[in-house]
MARBA-3410 file (N, C-alpha, C, O; in Angstrom, 1 decimal):
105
29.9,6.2,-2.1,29.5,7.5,-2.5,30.5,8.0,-3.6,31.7,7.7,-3.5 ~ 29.8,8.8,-4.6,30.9,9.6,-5.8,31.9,10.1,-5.1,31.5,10.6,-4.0 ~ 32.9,10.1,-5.2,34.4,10.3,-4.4,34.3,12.2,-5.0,34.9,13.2,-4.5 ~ 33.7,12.4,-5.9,33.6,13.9,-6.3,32.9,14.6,-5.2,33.2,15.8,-5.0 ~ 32.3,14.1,-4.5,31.3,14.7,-3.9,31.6,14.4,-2.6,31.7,13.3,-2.2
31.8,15.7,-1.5,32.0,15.5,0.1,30.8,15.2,0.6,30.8,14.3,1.3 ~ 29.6,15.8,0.4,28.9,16.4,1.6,27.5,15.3,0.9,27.3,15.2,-0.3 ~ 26.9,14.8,1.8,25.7,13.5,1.9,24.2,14.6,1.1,23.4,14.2,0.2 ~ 24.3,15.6,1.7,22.9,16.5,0.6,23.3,16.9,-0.6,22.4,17.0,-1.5 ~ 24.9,17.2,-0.9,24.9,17.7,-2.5,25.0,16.8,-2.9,24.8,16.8,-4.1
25.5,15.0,-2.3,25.1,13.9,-3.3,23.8,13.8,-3.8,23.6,13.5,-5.0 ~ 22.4,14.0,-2.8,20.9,13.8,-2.9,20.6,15.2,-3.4,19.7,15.1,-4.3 ~ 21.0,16.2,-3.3,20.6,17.0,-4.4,21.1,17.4,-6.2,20.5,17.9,-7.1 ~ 22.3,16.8,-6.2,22.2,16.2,-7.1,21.2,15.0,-8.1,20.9,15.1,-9.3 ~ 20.9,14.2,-7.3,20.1,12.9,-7.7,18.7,13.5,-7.9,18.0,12.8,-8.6
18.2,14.6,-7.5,16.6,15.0,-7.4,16.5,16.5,-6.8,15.6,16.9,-6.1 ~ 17.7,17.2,-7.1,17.3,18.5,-6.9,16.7,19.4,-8.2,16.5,20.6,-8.0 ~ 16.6,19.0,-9.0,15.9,19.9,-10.2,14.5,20.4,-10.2,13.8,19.9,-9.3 ~ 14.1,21.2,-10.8,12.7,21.5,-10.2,11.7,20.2,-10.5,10.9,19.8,-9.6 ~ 11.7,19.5,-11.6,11.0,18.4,-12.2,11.0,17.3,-11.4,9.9,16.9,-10.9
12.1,16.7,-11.3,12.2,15.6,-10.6,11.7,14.9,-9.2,11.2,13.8,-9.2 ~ 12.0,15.8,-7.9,11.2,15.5,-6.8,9.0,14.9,-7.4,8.3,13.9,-7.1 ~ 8.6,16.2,-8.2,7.4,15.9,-8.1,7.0,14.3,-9.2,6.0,13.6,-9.2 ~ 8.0,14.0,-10.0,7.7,13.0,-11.4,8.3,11.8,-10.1,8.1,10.7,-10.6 ~ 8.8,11.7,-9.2,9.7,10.6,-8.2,7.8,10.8,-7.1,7.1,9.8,-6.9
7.4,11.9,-6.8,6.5,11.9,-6.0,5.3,11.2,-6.3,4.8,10.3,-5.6 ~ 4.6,11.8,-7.6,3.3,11.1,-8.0,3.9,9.3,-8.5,2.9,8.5,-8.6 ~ 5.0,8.9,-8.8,5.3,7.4,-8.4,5.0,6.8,-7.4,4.7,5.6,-7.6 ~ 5.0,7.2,-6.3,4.9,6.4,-5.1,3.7,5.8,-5.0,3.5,5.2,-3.9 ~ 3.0,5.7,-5.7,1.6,5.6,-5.4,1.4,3.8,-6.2,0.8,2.8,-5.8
2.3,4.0,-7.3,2.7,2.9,-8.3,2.8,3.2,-9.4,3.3,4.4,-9.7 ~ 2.4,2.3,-10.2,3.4,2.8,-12.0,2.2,3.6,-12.8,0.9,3.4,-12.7 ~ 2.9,4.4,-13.5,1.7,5.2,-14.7,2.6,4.8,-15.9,3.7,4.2,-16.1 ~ 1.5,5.2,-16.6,1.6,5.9,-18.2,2.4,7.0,-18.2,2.5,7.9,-17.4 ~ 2.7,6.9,-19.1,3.8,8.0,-19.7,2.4,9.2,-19.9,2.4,10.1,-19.1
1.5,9.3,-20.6,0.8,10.7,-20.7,0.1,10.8,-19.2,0.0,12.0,-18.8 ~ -0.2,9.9,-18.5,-1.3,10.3,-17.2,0.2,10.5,-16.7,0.3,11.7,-17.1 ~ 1.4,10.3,-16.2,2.2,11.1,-15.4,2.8,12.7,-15.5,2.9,13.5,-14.7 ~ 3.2,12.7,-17.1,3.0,13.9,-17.6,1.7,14.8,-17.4,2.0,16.0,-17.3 ~ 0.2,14.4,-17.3,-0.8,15.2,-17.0,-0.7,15.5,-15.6,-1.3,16.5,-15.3
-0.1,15.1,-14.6,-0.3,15.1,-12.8,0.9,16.6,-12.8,0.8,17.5,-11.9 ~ 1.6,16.8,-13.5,2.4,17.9,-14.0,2.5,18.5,-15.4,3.1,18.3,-16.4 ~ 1.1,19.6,-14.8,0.6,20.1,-16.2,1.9,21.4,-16.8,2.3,21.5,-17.9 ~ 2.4,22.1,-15.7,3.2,22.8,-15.9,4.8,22.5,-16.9,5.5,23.4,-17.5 ~ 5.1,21.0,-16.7,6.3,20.7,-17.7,5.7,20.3,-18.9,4.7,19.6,-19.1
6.7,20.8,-20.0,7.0,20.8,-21.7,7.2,19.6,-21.4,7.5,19.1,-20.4 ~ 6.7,18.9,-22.8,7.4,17.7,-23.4,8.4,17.2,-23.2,8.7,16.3,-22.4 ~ 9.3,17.9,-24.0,10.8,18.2,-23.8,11.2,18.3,-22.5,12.0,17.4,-22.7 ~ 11.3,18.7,-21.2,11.4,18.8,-20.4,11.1,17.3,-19.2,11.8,17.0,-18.2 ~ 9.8,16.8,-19.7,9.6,15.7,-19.3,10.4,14.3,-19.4,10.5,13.4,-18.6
11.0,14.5,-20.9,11.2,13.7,-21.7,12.1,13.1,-21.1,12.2,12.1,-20.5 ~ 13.2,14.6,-21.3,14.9,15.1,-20.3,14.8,14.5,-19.0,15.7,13.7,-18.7 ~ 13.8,14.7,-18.2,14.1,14.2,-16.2,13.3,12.8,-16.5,12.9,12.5,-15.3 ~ 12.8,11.8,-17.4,12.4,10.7,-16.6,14.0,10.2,-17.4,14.8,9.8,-16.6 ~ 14.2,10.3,-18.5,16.0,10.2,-18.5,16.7,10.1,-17.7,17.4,9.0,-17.4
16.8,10.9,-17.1,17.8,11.4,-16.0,16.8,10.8,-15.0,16.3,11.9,-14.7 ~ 16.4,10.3,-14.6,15.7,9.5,-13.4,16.2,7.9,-13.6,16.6,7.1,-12.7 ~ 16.0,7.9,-14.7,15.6,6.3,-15.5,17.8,6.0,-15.7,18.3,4.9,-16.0 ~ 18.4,6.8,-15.4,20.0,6.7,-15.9,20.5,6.8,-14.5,21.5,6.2,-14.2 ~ 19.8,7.6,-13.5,20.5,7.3,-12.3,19.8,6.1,-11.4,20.0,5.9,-10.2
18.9,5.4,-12.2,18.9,4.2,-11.7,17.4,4.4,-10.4,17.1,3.5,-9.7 ~ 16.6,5.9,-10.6,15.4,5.9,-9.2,14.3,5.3,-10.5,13.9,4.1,-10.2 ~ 13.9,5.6,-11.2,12.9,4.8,-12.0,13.1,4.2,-13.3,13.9,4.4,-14.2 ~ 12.0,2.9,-12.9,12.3,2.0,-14.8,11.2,2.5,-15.5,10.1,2.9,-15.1 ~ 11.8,2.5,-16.7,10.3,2.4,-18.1,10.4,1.1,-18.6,11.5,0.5,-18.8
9.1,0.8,-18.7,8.4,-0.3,-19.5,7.9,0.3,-20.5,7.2,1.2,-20.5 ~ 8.6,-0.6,-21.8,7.8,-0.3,-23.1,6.9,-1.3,-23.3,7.5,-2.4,-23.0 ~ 5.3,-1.6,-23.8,5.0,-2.5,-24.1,4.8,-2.4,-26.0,4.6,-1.5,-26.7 ~ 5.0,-3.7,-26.1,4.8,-3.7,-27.7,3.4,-3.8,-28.5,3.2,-4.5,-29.4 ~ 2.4,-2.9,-27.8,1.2,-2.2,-28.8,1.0,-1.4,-29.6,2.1,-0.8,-29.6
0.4,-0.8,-30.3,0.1,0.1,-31.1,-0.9,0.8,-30.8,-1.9,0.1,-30.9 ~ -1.4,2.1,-30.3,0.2,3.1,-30.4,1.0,2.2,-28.9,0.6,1.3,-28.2 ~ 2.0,2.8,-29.0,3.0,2.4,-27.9,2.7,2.6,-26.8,2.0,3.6,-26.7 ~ 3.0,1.9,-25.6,2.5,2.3,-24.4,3.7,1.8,-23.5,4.5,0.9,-23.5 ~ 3.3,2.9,-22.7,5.4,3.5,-21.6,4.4,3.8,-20.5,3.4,4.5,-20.6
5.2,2.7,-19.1,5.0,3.3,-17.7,6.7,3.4,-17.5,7.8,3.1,-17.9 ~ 5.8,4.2,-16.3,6.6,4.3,-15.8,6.6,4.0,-14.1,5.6,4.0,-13.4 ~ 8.2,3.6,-13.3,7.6,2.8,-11.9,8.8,3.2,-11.0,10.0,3.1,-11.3 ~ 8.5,3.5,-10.3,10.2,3.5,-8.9,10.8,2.4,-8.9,10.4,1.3,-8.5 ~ 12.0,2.7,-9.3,12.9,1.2,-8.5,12.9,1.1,-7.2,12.2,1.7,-6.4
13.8,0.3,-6.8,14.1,-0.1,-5.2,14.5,1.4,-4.7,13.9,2.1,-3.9 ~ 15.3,1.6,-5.2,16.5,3.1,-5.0,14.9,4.7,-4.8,14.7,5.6,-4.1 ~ 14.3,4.1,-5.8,13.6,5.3,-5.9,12.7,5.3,-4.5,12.6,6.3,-3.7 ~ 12.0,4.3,-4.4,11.1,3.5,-3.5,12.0,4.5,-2.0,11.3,5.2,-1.3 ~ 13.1,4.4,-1.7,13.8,4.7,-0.5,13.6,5.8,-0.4,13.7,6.2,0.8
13.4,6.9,-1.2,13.2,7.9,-1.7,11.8,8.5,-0.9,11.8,9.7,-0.8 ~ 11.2,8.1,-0.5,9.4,7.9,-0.1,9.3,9.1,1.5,8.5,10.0,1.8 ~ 10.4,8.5,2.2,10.4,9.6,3.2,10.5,10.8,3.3,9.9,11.5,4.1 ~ 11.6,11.2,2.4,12.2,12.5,2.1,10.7,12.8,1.2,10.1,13.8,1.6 ~ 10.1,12.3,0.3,9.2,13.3,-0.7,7.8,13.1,0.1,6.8,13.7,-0.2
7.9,12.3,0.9,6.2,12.8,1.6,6.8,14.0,2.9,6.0,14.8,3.3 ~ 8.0,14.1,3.3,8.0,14.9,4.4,8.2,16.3,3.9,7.9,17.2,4.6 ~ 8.7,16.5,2.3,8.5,17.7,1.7,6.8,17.6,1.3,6.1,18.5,1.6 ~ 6.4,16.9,1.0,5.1,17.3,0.6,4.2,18.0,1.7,3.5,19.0,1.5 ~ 4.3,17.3,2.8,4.0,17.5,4.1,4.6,19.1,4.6,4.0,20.2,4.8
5.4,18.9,4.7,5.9,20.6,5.0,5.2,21.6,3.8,4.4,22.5,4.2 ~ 5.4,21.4,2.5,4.6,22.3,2.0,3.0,22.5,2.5,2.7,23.6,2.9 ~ 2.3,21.8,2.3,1.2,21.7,2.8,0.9,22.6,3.9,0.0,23.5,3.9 ~ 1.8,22.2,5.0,1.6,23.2,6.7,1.9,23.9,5.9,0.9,24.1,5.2 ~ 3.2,24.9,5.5,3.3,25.9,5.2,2.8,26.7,4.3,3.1,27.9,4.3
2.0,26.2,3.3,0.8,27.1,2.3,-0.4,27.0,3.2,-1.4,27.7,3.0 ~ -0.4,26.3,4.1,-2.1,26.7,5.2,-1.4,27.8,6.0,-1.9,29.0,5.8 ~ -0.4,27.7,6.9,0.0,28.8,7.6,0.2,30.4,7.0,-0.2,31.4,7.6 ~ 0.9,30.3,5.7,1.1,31.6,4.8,0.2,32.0,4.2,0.3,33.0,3.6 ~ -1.1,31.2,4.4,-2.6,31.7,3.5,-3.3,33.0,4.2,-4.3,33.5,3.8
END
């Protein structure tokens, strides 16, 4: 564990607590996209914004990019092992949201 860090949730919130990140780690689970079909599953993030958290996803080591060498260019994107582990925690939030937008409706 980062020796900066005491506590086991501000390690993991660190790693995927941003608003972006949980949902671009979630629609992975399923397997690898395209760089524009993952960006369309989250119509709400900028470019720029996108660009920034698969970065920062792709540097802490939860997802790889694949570049292929076509014209135009073509970028998936896929969970690593690390991210893969990740699968519990983001279906049991997805799950809780779910109950709780049926309950609060």
């Amino acid at each position: 564990m980062n020796k900066d860090i005491t506590c086991p949730l501000h390690y993991t919130m660190n790693l995927i607590g941003t608003k972006w990140k949980p949902l671009i780690l979630f629609h992975l689970l399923d397997g690898d996209l395209r760089s524009g079909i993952l960006q369309k599953q989250i119509p709400e993030i900028s470019n720029k914004m996108f660009t920034q958290t698969v970065r920062d996803l792709e540097q802490d080591g939860l997802i790889s990019r694949t570049v292929y060498p076509v014209v135009p260019p073509k970028v998936e994107y896929g969970l690593t092992k690390r991210g893969k582990s990740l699968e519990g925690i983001l279906r049991s939030l997805d799950a809780w949201g779910l109950k709780d937008c049926q309950h609060n409706s």
